[in-house]
C-alpha positions as CSV (number, residue, x, y, z in Angstrom):
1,X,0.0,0.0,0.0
2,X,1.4,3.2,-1.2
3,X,1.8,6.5,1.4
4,X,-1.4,8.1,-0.7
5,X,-3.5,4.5,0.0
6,X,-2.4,4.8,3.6
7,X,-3.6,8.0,3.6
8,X,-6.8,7.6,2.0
9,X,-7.9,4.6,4.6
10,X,-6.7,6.1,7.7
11,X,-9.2,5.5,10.3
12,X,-10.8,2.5,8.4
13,X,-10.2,0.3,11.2
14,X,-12.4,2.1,13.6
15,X,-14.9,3.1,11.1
16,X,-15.8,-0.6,11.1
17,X,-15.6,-1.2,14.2
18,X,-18.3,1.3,14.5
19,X,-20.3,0.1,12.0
20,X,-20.4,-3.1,13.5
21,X,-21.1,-2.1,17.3
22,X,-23.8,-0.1,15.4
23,X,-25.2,-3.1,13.6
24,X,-24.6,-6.6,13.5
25,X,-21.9,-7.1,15.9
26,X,-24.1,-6.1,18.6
27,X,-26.4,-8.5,17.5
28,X,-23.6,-11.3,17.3
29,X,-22.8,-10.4,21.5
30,X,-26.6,-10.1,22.3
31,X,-26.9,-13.6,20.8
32,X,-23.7,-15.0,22.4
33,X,-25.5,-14.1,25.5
34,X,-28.8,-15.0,24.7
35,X,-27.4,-18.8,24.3
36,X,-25.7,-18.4,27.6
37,X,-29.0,-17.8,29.0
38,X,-30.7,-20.3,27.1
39,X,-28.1,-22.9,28.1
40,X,-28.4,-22.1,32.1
41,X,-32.5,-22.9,32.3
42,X,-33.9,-26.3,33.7
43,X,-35.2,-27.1,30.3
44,X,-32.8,-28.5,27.3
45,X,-32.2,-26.5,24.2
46,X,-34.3,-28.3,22.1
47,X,-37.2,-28.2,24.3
48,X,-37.3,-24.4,24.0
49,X,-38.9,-22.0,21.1
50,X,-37.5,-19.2,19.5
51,X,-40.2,-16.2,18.3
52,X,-39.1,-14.2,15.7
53,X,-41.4,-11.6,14.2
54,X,-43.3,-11.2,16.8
55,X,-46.4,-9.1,17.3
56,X,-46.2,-5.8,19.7
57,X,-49.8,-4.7,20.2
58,X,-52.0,-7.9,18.7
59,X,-54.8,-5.8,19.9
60,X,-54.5,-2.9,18.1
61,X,-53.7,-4.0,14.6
62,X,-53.2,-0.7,13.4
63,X,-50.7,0.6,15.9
64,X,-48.6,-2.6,15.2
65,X,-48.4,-2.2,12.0
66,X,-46.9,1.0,12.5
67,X,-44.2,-0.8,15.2
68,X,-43.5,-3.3,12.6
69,X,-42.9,-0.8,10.0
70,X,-40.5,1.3,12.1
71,X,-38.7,-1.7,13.2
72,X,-37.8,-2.4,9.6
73,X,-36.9,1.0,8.8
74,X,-34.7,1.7,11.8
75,X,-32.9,-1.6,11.1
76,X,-31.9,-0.5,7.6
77,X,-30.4,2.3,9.1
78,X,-26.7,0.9,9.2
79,X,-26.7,0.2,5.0
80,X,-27.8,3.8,4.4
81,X,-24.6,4.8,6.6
82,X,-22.6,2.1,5.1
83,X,-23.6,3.7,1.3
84,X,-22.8,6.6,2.4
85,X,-19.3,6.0,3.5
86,X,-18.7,4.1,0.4
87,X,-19.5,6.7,-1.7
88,X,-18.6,9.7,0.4
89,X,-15.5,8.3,1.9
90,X,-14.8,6.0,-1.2
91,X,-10.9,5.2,0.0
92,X,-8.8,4.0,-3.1
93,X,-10.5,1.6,-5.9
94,X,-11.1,-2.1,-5.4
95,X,-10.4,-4.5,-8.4
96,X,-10.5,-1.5,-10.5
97,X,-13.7,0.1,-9.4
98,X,-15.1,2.5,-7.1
99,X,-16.3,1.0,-4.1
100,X,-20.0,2.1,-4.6
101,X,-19.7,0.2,-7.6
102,X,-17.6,-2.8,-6.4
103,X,-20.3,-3.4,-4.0
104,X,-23.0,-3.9,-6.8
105,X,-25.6,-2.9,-4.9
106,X,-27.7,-1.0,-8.0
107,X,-30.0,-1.8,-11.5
108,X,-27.3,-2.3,-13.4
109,X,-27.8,-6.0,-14.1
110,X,-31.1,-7.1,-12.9
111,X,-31.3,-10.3,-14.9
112,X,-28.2,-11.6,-13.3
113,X,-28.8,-11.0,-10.0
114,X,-32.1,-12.3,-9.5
115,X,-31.5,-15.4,-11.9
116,X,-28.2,-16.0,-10.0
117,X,-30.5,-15.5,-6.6
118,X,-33.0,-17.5,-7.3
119,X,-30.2,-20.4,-8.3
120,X,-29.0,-20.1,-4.8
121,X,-31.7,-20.0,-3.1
122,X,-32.9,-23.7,-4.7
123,X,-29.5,-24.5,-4.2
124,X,-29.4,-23.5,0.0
125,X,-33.2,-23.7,1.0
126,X,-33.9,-27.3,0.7
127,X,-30.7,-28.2,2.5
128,X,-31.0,-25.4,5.3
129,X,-34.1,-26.7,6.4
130,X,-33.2,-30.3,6.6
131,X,-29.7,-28.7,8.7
132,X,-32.2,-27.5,11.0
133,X,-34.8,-30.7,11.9
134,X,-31.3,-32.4,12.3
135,X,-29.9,-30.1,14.8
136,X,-33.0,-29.7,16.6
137,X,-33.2,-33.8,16.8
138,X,-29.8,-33.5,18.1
139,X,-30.7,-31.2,20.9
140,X,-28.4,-28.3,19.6
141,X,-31.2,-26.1,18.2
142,X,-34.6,-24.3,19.7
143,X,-37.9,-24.8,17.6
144,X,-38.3,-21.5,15.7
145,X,-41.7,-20.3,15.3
146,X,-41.1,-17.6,12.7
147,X,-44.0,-15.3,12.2
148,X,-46.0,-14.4,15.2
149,X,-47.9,-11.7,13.6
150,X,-51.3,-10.9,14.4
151,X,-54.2,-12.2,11.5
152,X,-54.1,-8.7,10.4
153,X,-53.9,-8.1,6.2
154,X,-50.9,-7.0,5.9
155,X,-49.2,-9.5,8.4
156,X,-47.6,-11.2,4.6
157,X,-46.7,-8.0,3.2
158,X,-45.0,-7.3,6.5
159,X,-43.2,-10.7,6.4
160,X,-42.0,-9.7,2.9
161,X,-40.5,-6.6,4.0
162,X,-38.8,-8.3,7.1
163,X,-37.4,-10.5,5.1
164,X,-36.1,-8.2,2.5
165,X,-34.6,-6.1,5.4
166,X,-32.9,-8.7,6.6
167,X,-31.2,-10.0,2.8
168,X,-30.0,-6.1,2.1
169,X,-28.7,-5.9,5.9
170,X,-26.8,-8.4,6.1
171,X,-25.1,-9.0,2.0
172,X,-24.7,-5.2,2.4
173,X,-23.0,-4.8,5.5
174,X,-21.6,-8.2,6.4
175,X,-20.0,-9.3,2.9
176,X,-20.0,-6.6,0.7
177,X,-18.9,-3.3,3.0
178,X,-16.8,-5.5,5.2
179,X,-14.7,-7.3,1.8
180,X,-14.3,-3.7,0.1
181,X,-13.1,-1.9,3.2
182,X,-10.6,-5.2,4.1
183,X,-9.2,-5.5,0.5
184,X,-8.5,-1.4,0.7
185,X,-6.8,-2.3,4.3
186,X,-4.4,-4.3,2.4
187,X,-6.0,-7.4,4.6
188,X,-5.5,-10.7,2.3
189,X,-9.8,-11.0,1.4
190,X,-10.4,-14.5,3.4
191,X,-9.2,-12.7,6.7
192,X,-12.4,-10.6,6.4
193,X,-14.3,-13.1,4.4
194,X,-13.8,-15.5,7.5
195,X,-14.4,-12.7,10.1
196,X,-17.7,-12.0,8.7
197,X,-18.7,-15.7,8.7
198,X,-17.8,-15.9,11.7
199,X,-19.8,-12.6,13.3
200,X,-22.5,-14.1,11.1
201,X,-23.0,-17.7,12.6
202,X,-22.6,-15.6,15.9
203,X,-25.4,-13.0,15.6
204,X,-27.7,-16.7,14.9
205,X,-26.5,-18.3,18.1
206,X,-29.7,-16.9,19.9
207,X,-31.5,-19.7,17.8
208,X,-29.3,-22.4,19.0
209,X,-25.7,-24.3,18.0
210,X,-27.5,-26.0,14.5
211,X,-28.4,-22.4,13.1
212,X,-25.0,-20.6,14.5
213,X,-23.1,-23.3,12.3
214,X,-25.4,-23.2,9.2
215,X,-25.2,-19.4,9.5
216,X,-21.7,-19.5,8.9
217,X,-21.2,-22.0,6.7
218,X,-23.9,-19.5,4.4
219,X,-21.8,-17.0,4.8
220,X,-18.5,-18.6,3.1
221,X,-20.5,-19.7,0.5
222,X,-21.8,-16.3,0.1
223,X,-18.6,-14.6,0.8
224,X,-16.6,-16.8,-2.4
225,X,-19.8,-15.7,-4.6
226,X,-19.7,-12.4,-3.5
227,X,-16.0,-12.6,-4.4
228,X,-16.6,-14.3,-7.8
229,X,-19.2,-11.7,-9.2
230,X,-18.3,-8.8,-7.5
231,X,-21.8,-8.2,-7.2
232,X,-24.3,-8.1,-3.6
233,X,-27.1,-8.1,-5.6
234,X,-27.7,-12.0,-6.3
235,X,-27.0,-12.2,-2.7
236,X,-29.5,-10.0,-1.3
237,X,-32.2,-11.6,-3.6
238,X,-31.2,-15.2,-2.7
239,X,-31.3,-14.2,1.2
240,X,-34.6,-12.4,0.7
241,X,-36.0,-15.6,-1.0
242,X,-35.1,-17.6,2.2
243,X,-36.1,-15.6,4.4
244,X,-39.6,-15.4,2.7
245,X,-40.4,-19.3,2.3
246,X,-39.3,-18.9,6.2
247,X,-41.2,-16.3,7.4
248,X,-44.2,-16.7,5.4
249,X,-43.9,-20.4,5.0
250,X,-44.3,-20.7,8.6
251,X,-46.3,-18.6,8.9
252,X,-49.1,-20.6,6.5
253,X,-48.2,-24.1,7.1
254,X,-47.1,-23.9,10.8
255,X,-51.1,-24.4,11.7
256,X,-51.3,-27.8,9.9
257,X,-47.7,-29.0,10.3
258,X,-46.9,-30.4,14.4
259,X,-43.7,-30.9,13.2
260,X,-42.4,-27.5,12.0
């Protein structure tokens, strides 16, 4: 790295830390603890349930909608600060490109991201799900009840957009911000690309061991794409798609199926 690069990504370090304690490394502590607490009750891991998207006010539909809404909005918060250091506090170019455009996070090819999405989606979803009845056989996972949304009609919508929040949160900020800022560090790309897998399993640990592990064994996989393309987009879509058969899978077969 020459004295202008060092120059240009002085105080990278601590912007990620920031970015992190602001985002999704929080989440990776509050979960390390959240298994600590799961793992000290009388009852065994697998006998206990994990509630994701959960209603606030199931009683006043309207007024939950608007918490639901917020809580998506707020969450996006770190990738608007993440764009905006990326393009306002670009540092030096990254396999030849700006980092805004490195991170391929835009319209530019549409058909290639969401084709490539959808491919890994098929490729991951069947698979993840049969990770997770194994682990929670094994004891090392909670049953996750997924939606716990009021019978309100936009409960699906709202599951959509949860699950959309979630893809461009975490491709955005975990694999795209964190390679670009570690290549223009001068890191060697799998140091990052192993953190991030890593904070990624961690930040899933709240579910149990089974999800912590499949977490981050995404996360390579989605970290050598991400490296491949050059492009987030494929990976946001493919995330989103999980998330949705997920979320809204549960949350329309989970009345009929015991064993979800």
């Amino acid at each position: 790295m020459t004295a202008t690069d060092d120059r240009a990504t002085r105080g990278f370090g601590i912007e990620i830390a920031i970015v992190l304690a602001l985002s999704l490394g929080r989440s990776a502590t509050y979960a390390v603890l959240n298994l600590i607490e799961r793992l000290t009750r009388p009852e065994a891991l697998s006998e206990q349930t994990t509630s994701m998207n959960q209603a606030i006010t199931p009683d006043r539909p309207w007024l939950d909608l608007a918490y639901q809404l917020a809580q998506i909005i707020f969450a996006l918060a770190p990738v608007a600060l993440v764009l905006y250091l990326l393009v306002f506090r670009a540092g030096p170019m990254v396999w030849g490109m700006t980092p805004r455009r490195a991170l391929g996070f835009d319209l530019r090819r549409p058909g290639f991201d969401l084709s490539r999405g959808v491919l890994i989606f098929a490729a991951i979803g069947i698979p993840g799900l049969g990770f997770y009845l194994a682990a929670r056989q094994l004891g090392l996972n909670t049953t996750i009840a997924a939606a716990n949304l009021s019978d309100a009609w936009w409960s699906i919508p709202v599951l959509v957009l949860a699950a959309a929040q979630n893809g461009v949160l975490e491709q955005v900020v975990m694999i795209g911000y964190l390679l670009i800022r570690a290549r223009q560090l001068g890191w060697a790309w799998w140091q990052m690309w192993l953190l991030a897998a890593v904070i990624r399993g961690g930040y899933h640990l709240y579910q149990g061991f089974g999800q912590g592990v499949a977490n981050f064994l995404m996360a390579l996989i989605f970290g050598l794409l991400y490296y491949r393309w050059k492009r987030i987009g494929p990976l946001v879509v493919a995330h989103t798609l999980l998330d949705i058969a997920s979320f809204v899978g549960y949350a329309l077969a989970a009345p009929y199926l015991d064993w979800l």
